[in-house]
N, C-alpha and C positions, 0 to 999 in steps of 0.2 A: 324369228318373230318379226312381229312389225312394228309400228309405232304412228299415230299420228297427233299432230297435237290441233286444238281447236281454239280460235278467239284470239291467235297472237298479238302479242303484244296488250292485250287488253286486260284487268284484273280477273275476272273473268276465265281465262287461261288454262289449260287442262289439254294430257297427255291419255289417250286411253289404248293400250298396248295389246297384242295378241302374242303369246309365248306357244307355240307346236311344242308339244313333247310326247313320247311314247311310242317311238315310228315305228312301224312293221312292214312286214313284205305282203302287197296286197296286188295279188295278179303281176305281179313282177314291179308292182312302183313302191317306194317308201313313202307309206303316209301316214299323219299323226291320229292317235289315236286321244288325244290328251290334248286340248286348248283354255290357255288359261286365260282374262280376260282381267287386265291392269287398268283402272282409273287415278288418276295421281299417285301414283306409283305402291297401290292398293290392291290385294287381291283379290276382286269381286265375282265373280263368277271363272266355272268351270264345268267347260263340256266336254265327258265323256263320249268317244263315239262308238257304237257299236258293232255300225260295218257300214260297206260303203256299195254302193249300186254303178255300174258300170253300163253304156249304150242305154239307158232310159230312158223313151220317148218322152215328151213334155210339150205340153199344146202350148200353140205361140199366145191363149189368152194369159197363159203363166205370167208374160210380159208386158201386160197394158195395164196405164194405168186406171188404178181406183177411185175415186173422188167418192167421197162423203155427201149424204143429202144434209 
């Protein structure tokens, strides 16, 4: 998994963690199918994955930013 924490040193302060679990063999790579989503060492969310897309084109607007009116 990972970890990062936000606001160090500040009261304010907060850990919010991603945990992989569930790997399988997908096209020959072990990937998770199971991510679970830690806020102060809280279990709040969790995403199931259902499959994964390999070589998918993706326009470069994918990548620019949005602004708000």
């Amino acid at each position: 998994g990972i970890a990062r924490t936000f606001y160090g040193g500040r009261p304010e302060q907060y850990t919010q963690a991603f945990a992989f679990s569930d790997y399988r063999n997908t096209n020959g790579e072990l990937l998770p199918y199971r991510i679970d989503v830690y806020i102060k060492s809280k279990l709040r969310q969790t995403y199931r994955v259902d499959s994964y897309q390999f070589g998918t084109e993706i326009s470069s607007q994918a990548f620019t930013v949005r602004r708000g009116k």
